[in-house]
Every structure is written in C-alpha cells, then in structure tokens.
C-alpha positions as CSV (number, residue, x, y, z in Angstrom):
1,X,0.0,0.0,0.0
2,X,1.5,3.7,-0.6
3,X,1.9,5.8,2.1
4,X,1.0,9.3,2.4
5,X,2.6,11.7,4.5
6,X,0.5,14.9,5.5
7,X,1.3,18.2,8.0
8,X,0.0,21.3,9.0
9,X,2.1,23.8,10.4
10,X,1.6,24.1,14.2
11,X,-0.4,27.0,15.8
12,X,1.8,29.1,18.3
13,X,0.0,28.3,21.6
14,X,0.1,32.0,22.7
15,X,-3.8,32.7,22.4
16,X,-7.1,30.5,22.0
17,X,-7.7,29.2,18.3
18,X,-9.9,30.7,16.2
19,X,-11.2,30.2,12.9
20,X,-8.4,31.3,11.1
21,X,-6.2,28.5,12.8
22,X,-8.7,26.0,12.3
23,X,-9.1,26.6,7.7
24,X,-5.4,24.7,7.5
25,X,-6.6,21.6,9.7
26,X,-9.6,21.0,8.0
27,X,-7.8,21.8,4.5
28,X,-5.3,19.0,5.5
29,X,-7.8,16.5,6.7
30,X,-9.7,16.7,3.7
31,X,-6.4,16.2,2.1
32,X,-5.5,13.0,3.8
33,X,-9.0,11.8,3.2
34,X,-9.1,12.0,-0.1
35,X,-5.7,10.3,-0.5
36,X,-7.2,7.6,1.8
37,X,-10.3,7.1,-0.8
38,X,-7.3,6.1,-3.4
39,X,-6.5,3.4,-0.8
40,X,-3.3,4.9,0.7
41,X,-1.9,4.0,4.1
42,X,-2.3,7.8,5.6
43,X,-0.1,9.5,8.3
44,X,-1.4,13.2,9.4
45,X,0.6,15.2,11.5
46,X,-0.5,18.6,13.3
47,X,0.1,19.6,16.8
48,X,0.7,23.5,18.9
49,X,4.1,25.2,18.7
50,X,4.7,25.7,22.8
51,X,8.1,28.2,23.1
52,X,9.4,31.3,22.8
53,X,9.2,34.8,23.5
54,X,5.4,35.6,23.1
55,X,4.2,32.6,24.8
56,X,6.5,33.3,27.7
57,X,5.2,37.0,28.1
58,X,1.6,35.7,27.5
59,X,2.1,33.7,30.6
60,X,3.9,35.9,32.4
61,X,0.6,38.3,31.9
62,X,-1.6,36.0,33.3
63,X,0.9,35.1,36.4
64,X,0.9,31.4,35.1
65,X,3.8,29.4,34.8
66,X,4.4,28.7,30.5
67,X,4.1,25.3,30.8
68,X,0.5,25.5,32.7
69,X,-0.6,28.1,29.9
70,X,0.6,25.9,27.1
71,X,-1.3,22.8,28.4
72,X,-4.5,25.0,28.7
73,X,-4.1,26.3,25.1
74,X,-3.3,23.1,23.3
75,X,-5.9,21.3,25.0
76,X,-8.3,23.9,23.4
77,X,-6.5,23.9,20.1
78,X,-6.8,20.0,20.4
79,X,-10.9,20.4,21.5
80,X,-11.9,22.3,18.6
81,X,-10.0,19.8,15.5
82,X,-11.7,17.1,17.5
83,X,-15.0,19.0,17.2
84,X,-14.1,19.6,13.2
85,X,-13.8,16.2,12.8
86,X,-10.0,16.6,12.1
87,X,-8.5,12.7,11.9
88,X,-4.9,13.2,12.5
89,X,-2.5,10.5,13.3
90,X,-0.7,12.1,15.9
91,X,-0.9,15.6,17.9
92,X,2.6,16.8,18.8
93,X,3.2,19.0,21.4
94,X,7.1,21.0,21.2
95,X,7.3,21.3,24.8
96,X,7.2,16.9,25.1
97,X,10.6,16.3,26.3
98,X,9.9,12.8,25.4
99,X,8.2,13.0,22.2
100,X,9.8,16.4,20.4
101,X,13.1,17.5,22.1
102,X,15.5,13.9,21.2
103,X,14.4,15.2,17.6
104,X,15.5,18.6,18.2
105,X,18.6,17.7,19.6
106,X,19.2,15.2,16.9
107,X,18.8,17.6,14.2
108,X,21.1,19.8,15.6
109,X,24.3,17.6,16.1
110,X,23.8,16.6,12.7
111,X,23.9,20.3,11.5
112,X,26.8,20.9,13.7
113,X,28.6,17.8,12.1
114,X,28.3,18.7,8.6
115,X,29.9,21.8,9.7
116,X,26.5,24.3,9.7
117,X,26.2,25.7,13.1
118,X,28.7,28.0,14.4
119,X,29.0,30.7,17.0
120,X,28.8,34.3,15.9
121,X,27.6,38.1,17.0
122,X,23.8,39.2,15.8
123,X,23.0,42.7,15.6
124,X,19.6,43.0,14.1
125,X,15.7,43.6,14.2
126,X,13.7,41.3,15.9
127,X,9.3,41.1,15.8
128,X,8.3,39.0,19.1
129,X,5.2,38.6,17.4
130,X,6.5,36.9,13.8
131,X,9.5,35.4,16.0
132,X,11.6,36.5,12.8
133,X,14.5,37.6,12.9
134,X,13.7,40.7,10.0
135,X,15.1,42.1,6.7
136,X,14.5,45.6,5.4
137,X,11.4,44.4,3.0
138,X,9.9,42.9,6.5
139,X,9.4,46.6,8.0
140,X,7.4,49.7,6.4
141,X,8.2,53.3,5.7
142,X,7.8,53.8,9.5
143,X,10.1,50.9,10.3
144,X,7.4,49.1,11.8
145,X,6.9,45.4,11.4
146,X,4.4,44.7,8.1
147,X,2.7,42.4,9.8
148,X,1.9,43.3,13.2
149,X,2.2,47.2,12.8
150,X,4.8,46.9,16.0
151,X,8.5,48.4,16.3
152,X,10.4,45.7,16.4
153,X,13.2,44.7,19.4
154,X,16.6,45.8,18.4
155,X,18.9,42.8,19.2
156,X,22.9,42.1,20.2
157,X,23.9,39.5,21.4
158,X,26.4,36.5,20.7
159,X,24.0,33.4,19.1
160,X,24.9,30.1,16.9
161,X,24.3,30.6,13.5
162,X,22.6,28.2,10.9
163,X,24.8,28.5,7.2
164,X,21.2,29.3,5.8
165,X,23.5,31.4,2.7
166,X,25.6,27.9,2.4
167,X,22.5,25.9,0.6
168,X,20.9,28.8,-1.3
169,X,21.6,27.6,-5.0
170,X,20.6,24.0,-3.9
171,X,17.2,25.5,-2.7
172,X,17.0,27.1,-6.0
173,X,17.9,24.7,-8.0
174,X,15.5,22.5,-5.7
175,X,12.2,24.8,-6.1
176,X,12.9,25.8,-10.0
177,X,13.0,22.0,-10.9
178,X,10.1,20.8,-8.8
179,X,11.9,19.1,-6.4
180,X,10.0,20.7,-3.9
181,X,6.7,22.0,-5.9
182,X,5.5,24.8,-5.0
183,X,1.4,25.4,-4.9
184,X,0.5,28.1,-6.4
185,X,2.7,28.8,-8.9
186,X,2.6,32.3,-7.7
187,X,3.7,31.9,-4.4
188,X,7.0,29.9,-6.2
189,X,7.4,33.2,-8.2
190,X,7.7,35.2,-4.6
191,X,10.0,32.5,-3.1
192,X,12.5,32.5,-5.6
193,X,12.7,36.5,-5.6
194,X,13.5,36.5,-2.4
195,X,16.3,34.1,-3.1
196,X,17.6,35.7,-5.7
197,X,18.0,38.8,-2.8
198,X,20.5,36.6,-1.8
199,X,20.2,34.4,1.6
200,X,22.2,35.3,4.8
201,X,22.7,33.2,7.5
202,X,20.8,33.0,10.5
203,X,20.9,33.2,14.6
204,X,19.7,30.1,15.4
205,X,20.0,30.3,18.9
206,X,19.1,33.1,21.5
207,X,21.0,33.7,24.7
208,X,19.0,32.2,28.2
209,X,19.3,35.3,30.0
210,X,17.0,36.7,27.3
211,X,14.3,33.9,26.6
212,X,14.5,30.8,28.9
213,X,11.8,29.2,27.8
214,X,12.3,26.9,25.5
215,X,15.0,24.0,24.5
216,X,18.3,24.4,25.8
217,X,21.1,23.8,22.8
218,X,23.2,21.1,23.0
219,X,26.3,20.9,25.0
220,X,25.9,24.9,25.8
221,X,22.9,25.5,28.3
222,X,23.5,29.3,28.3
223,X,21.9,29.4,25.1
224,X,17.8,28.3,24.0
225,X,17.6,26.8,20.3
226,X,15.6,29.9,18.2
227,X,11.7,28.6,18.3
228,X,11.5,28.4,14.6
229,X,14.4,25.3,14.5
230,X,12.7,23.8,17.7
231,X,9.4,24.5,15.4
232,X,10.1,22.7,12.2
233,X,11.4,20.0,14.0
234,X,8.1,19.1,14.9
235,X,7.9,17.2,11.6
236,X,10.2,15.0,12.2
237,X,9.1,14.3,15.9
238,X,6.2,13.1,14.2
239,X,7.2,9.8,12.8
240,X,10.0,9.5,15.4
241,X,13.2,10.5,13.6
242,X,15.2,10.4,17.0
243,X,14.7,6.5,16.9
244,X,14.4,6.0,13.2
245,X,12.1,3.5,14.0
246,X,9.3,1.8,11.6
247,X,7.3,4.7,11.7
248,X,9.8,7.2,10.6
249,X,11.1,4.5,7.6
250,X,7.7,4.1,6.3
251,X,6.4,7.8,6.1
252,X,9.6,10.5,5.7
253,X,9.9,12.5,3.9
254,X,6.0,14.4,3.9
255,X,4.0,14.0,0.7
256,X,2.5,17.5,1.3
257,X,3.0,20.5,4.0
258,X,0.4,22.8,4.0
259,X,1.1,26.2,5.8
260,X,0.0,30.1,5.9
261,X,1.2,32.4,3.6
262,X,3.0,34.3,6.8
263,X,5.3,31.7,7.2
264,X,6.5,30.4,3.6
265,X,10.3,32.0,4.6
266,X,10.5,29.1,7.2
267,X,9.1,26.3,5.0
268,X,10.4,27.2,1.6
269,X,13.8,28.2,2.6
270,X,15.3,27.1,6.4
271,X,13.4,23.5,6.5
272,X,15.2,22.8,3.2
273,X,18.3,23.8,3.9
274,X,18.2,22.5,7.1
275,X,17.8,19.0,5.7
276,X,20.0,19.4,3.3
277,X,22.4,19.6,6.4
278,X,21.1,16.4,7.5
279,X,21.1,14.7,4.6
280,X,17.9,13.8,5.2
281,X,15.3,13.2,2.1
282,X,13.1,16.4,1.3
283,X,9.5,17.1,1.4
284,X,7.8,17.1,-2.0
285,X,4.6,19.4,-2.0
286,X,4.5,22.5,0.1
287,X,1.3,24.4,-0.1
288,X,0.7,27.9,1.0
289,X,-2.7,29.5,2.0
290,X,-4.3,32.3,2.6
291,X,-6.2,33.9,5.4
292,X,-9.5,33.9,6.8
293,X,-10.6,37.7,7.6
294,X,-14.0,38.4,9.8
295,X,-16.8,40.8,8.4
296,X,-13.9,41.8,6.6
297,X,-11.6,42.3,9.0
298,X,-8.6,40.6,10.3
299,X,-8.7,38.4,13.2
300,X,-6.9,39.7,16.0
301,X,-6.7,39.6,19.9
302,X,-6.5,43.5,20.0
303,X,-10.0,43.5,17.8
304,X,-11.4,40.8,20.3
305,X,-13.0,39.8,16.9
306,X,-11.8,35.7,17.0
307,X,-14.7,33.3,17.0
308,X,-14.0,29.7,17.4
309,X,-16.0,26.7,15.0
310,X,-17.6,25.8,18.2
311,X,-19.1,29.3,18.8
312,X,-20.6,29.1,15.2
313,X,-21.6,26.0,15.5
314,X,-23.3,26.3,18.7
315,X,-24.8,29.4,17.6
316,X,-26.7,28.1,14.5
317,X,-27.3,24.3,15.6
318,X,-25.2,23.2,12.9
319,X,-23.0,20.1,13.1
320,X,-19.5,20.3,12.2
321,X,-19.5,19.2,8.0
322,X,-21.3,22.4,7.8
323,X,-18.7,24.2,8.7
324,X,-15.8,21.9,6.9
325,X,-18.4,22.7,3.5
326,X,-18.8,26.2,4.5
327,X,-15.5,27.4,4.8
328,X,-13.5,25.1,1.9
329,X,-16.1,26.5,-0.2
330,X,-16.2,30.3,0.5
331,X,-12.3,30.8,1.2
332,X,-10.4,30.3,-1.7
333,X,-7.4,27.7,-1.3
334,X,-4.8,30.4,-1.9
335,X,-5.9,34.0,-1.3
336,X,-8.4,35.6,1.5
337,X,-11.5,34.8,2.5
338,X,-14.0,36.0,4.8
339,X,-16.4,34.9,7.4
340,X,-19.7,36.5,8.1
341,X,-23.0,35.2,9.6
342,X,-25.0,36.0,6.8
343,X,-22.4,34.7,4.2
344,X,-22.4,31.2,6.4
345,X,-26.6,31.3,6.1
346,X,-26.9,32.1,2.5
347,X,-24.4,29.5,1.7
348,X,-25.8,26.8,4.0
349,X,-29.3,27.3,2.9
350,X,-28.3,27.5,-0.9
351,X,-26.2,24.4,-0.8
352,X,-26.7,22.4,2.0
353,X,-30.2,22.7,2.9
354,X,-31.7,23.8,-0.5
355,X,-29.7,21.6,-2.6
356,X,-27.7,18.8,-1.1
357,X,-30.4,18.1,2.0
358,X,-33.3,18.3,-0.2
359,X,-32.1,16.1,-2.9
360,X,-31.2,13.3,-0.4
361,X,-35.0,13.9,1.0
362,X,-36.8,13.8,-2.6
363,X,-35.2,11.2,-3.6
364,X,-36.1,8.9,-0.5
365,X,-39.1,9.8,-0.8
366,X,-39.7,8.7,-3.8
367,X,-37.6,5.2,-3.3
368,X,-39.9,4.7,-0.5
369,X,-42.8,4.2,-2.5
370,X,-41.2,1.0,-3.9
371,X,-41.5,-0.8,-0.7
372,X,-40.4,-4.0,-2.1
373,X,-36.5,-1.9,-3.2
374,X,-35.0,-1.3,-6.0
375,X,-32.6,-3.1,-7.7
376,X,-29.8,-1.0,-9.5
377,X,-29.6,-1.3,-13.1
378,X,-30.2,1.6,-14.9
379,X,-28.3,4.8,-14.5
380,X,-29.0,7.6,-16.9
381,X,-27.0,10.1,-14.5
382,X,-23.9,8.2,-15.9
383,X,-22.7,11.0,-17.9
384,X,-23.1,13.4,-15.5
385,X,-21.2,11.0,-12.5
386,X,-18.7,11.0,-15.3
387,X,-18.2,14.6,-15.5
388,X,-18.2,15.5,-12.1
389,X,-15.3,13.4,-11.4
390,X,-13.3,14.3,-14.0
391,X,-13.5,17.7,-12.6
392,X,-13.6,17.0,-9.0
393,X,-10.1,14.8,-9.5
394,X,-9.0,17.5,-11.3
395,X,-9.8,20.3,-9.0
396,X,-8.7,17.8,-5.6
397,X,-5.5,16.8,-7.4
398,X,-4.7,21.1,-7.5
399,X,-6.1,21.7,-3.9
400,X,-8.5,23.6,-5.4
401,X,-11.5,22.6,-3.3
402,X,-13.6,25.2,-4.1
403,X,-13.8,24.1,-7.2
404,X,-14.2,19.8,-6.0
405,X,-17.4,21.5,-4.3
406,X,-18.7,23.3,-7.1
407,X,-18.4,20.0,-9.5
408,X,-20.6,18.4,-6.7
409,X,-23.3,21.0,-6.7
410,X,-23.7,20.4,-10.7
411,X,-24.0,16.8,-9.5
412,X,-26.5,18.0,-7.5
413,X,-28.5,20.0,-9.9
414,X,-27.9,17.3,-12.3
415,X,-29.7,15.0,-10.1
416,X,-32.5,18.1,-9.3
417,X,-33.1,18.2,-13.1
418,X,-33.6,15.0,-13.6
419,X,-36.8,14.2,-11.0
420,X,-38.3,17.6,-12.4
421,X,-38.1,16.8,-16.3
422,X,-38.8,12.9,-15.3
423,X,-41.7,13.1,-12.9
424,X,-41.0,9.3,-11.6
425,X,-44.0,9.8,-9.6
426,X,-46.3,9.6,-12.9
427,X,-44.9,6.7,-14.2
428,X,-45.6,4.6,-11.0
429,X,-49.3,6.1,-11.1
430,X,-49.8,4.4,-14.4
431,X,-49.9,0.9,-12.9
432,X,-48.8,-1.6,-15.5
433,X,-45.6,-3.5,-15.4
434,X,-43.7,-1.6,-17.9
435,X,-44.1,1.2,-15.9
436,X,-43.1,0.1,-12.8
437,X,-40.4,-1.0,-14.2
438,X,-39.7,2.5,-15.5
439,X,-40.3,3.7,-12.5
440,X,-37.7,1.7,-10.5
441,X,-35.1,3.3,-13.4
442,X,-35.7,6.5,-13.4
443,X,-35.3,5.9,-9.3
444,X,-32.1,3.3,-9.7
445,X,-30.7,6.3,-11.6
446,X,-31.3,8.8,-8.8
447,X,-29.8,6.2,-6.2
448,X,-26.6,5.8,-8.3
449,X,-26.3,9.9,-7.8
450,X,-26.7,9.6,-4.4
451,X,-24.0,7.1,-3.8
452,X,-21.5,9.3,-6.2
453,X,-22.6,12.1,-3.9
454,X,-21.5,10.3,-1.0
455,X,-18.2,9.2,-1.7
456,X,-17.8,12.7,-3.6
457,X,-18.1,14.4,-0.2
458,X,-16.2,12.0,1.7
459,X,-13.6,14.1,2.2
460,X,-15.3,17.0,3.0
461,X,-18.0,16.2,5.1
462,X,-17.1,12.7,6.2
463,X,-20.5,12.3,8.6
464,X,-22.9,13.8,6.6
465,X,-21.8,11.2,3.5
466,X,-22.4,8.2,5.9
467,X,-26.2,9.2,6.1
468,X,-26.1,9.8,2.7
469,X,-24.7,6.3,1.9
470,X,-27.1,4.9,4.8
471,X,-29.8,6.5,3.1
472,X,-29.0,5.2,-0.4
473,X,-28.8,1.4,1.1
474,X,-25.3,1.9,0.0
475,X,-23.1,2.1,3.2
476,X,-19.9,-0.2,3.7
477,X,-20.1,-0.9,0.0
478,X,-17.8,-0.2,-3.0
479,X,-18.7,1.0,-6.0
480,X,-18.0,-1.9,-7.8
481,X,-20.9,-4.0,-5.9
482,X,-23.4,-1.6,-6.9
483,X,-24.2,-2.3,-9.9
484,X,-27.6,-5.1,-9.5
485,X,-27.8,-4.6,-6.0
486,X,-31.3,-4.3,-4.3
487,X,-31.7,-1.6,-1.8
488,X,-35.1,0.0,0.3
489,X,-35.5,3.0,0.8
490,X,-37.2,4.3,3.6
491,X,-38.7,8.5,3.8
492,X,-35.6,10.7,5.6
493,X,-35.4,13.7,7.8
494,X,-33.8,16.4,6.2
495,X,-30.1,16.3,6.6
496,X,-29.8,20.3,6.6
497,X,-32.9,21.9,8.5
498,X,-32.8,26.1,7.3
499,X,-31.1,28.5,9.4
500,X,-31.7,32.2,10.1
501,X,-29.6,34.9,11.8
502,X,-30.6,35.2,15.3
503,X,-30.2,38.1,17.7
C-alpha cells in the first residue's frame, strides 16, 4: 500500500484558536482523506508550537507558569480539531521532552557535524510577534513590522548561527525543478525572488538570560535553540526520527506541507536547507494559503474579533461538516477569505439545505414508495457521474476545493433536473408492469447519484456522507458491488434543516 505523509504547520500556543487557525486543519484532513479514498496507508501530522518569546510573556501576563498556559491552550486547540472532525494521526506537542526534544537535539548535532552551526555576533531587528529575525522588505516606511504594525526589538547578542546562505543555489535549483513543488505557482514566483536577494545566515539560537523558555542547545545550556528550529522540527518528531524507527522509515519524507502564507520563509527556505544539512530526504509538495478575515476584517486579539468553530456551530445548531463545507467553499485555497453570519446562512441554505439536503429527501421519498427496493440497473446520471469526477479529481489533485465543491453541486443540480423533467411519480401512477419497471429506473438512476454524492463528499464532510450512503442502502459498500444490488428506501429527515440569523 502507498503511504501518504501529511502536516500542518503548528499553531503558536500563545492565544485561543480561532477560525483562522482551524481553515489549515480541516484543508489538510480533507487532504489526507481524499488520499485515503485512493486506498493509501495515511499519516497526518498537526500539533501546537509551545516556546518562545510571546508565549513566555503571554504567561507571564496571566501570572501562570508557561508550561501550565501551554497545556491549557493546546488542549483547546486540540478540543476544537476534535470538534471539526479533524483525523490526524498524531498531535505533537514541542514542549514533550519525550516525544519532540531527542528530535530537536538530533537535528542539531547533525547540523553541527556537517559543519553548519557555528557561533557568531547578531546585531539585528527582531518582531516577538513573527518570532523572525527581519530584513529591510519585512518593515514599512515607518520601520514598523508589516505584519503586526509593531516596532520591532533591536537585538545584540552572541548566538549560533545556521549557514542558511551555504544551501541557497541548492534551494534554487530544488524549487525551480520541482523538487520541492510549490502550490500556487505564484507563491514559487515570490519565493524565488526572495532568493535571488540573496540568503544570509541566521541566529539560530538566543541567549537564556534573554528567553529561557524553551529547548536548551546542545552541549551549551546558556543558550535556548531559536523557536522556529525547535518549530520545524516538529515534523520530524512526528514519525519519530530520533529513533528512526518503523514509523519514521515508512512515512519521511511528507508527501504534502500545508502552511499560511506568513510563514513560507521558514518552510520554503530554512526547513530545506536545514535538511540538506542532515542529509535527510526532502519534502515534496508544500502548499501555502491564505487567510481567513471576519466581516472583513482581520482576526486579532487587539479586535477581540476571534470566533471559534464551536461558537458558530453552537450558535446556529449546525454540526461540524457544515462548517468543513462552509469554509473550503467560501475561502479560496490560496488568497483571503472572509467569514460573516449571513455569508455562512446564504451558503448553508443554498447548498446544503436547499440543494444537497433536499435532494437526499426527494429522492427517499420517492424510493420509498417502492416498498419492495429497487434493484440497480439503470443509470442515466452516468454521464453526468462521469463529469463531475473528472473535474472533482482534477480540482482535488490542484487543492482547489472550491472548485471539488462546485463540481458536486452540478451533481446536484444534475440529479434536481432529472426528477423535475422525469416526474417518476407519474410513471408509478400508471400501474402496468412496464411502468413500474420504469419507475424503478428512473429511481435506480437517482440512487446511483446519491451514492456518487456520498463518496464525492467523503472528504469533506465525512459524517454527513455516511447518512447519505445509509440512506441510499449503500453504506460499507464499494462501487463496484453496486451495480444489481437491491436496496429500500425508507422516507428521511432532512439532513440540513434552514437557518436564520438570530439576535
């Protein structure tokens, strides 16, 4: 069976998720699920990032010890993927001296071996909130960070170094000839340029007296390992590269790293390199993201304006595949989107309760008054199966899962069409065998849909196309073993019951 190695970068425990966190786990899961419908052996890795400089004032703040305040905040990281349905293999935490740190250490040594790591003087701009060291296109006119709108700290002070500028024509060479593809093609563009600025080295380490939380460096305890090397690490703590075990042989290197467009430097440039160093094999896919905005504005703790998939979803009665649909299918995979209550309503009612929901109901119905079943045979939605997953493989196989949904719903309407130009109900009211028997065809044909539909949205709303399958008489069955099957239908409550905005 071929394996299939999945990540998401890890959320900096420092504040309570949000939605915005929450878009890369369930882009990933839907990922690793749709791999898993090809029949590979799956391996999804996500987890919280638990050091540095922000995460030791945040606690300090709330007169907390760090490690307390990283438990709390991982556990709620941890709480909402479980309530999104997110199946990862393994959740790692960077502050598990058991789990993460042997990996961090191990990495390390093998930099220092090849001859990578070595002691210098940094002098330098530093944002606490990127924890980046930054260059001069990081700041604006006003010298203020880009991102975070903040002076940044002005830092000197004797650090190890990582020989970042040693690897930079082999991280050229590696992203120009797909080695490691980048998705989109436009986010490549941007990583290059900033190559071709040329790379420098970089502090790898910060001194103890200045940040003590996090891992010390190996074989010098006066200085903590920089929290984007402890970070990155995290991949390979994973599958347990310390011990090299079963695990790590069977899944290294990752198939696909998804991660925000904020942090592509890290992924695109030091993981590489730092690899390189340990001559260990590369990732192969890295795909970059955009971000989720609310009512248009950017999620923040200053704007107080985070909501959590459990606040929405408590809020409208919805389950969780609502959401997975909702979001996959408004935010486009690479640029911004943006959450609003009434965007979520008018998309839930349009596709979900109006289309999906209703389809699944109409075409019980009807089943149901064959209450001796139906046995498949004929399926003249073939062509239209046919063409929905042509473009669904072809929109899945890009990331683009706005545009897998979107083949679904012409599925959908497909299927809608076909009961309003049809009528099956008039052919059963005739009486005679012929058109009963036309009846059950025009029906089998509608049950084939359904199952499509089902597997179709697997991925994306992996409870919701269990009912579906249930529904059909098609659950725990392939495909294959459709075809003269007999199946009873029996009348269904709506899957998706409308929703309104409520004061």
């Amino acid at each position: 069976m071929q394996k299939f190695f999945i990540t998401t970068a890890i959320p900096y425990a420092n504040a309570e998720p949000h939605i915005g966190h929450l878009l890369e786990f369930i882009q990933a899961d839907v990922v690793a699920r749709y791999q898993k419908l090809q029949g590979k052996d799956i391996f999804f890795l996500t987890g919280t990032d638990e050091h540095g400089i922000k995460i030791a004032e945040a606690a300090e703040k709330q007169g907390i010890e760090p490690q307390r305040f990283v438990d709390a905040i991982s556990a709620k990281f941890r709480e909402e993927a479980d309530a999104l349905n997110i199946g990862y293999s393994y959740f790692i935490r960077t502050t598990d001296k058991q789990k993460h740190w042997p990996n961090v250490e191990k990495i390390w040594r093998a930099m220092v071996q090849e001859g990578d790591i070595y002691k210098g003087h940094y002098t330098g701009k530093y944002c606490v909130g990127c924890e980046k060291y930054l260059v001069a296109n990081d700041l604006d006119e006003q010298g203020l960070c880009v991102v975070h709108k903040k002076p940044p700290v002005q830092i000197d002070e004797d650090n190890y170094f990582f020989k970042l500028s040693k690897y930079q024509d082999q991280v050229r060479q590696l992203i120009e000839s797909g080695g490691l593809k980048i998705i989109p093609e436009f986010r490549k563009a941007e990583v290059l340029s900033f190559i071709d600025q040329g790379l420098q080295d970089v502090s790898f380490s910060r001194s103890k007296e200045k940040l003590g939380w996090g891992i010390p460096v190996p074989d010098d305890p006066s200085q903590v390992i920089y929290v984007w090397a402890d970070a990155l690490t995290n991949y390979l703590s994973g599958v347990e590269y310390a011990n090299a075990g079963a695990t790590f042989q069977r899944f290294w290197p990752p198939d696909v790293q998804v991660v925000g467009k904020d942090i592509w430097r890290f992924h695109a440039l030091y993981w590489p390199a730092m690899l390189m160093s340990a001559h260990l094999p590369l990732p192969k896919i890295l795909v970059i993201h955009g971000f989720l905005t609310k009512d248009g504005e950017k999620i923040s703790k200053s704007l107080g304006n985070g909501i959590s998939p459990i606040d929405i979803m408590q809020k409208f009665h919805v389950h969780a595949d609502s959401l997975r649909y909702f979001f996959l299918r408004e935010a486009p995979p690479f640029s911004d989107g943006d959450y609003t209550d009434n965007r979520f309503v008018e998309r839930y009612n349009a596709d979900l309760a109006n289309g999906i929901g209703n389809l699944v109901s109409r075409v019980a119905k009807l089943g149901s008054l064959a209450p001796e079943g139906i046995t498949l045979g004929a399926n003249d939605l073939q062509d239209a199966i046919r063409k929905t997953w042509d473009a669904y493989r072809a929109a899945m196989d890009g990331f683009l899962f706005n545009d897998a949904l979107v083949a679904i719903q012409h599925l959908v309407s497909a299927a809608d069409e076909y009961v309003n130009q049809h009528k099956p109900w008039e052919s059963l009211k005739k009486g005679d065998e012929a058109s009963k028997q036309e009846f059950e065809n025009k029906i089998s044909s509608l049950i084939f849909a359904l199952g499509n539909l089902g597997w179709l949205l697997a991925p994306f709303m992996p409870w919701q196309s269990e009912r579906i399958l249930e529904i059909a008489g098609l659950a725990g069955e392939n495909q294959d073993s459709w075809q003269g099957r007999k199946v009873k239908l029996e009348p269904a409550p709506a899957l998706f019951s409308r929703i309104q905005i409520s004061e």
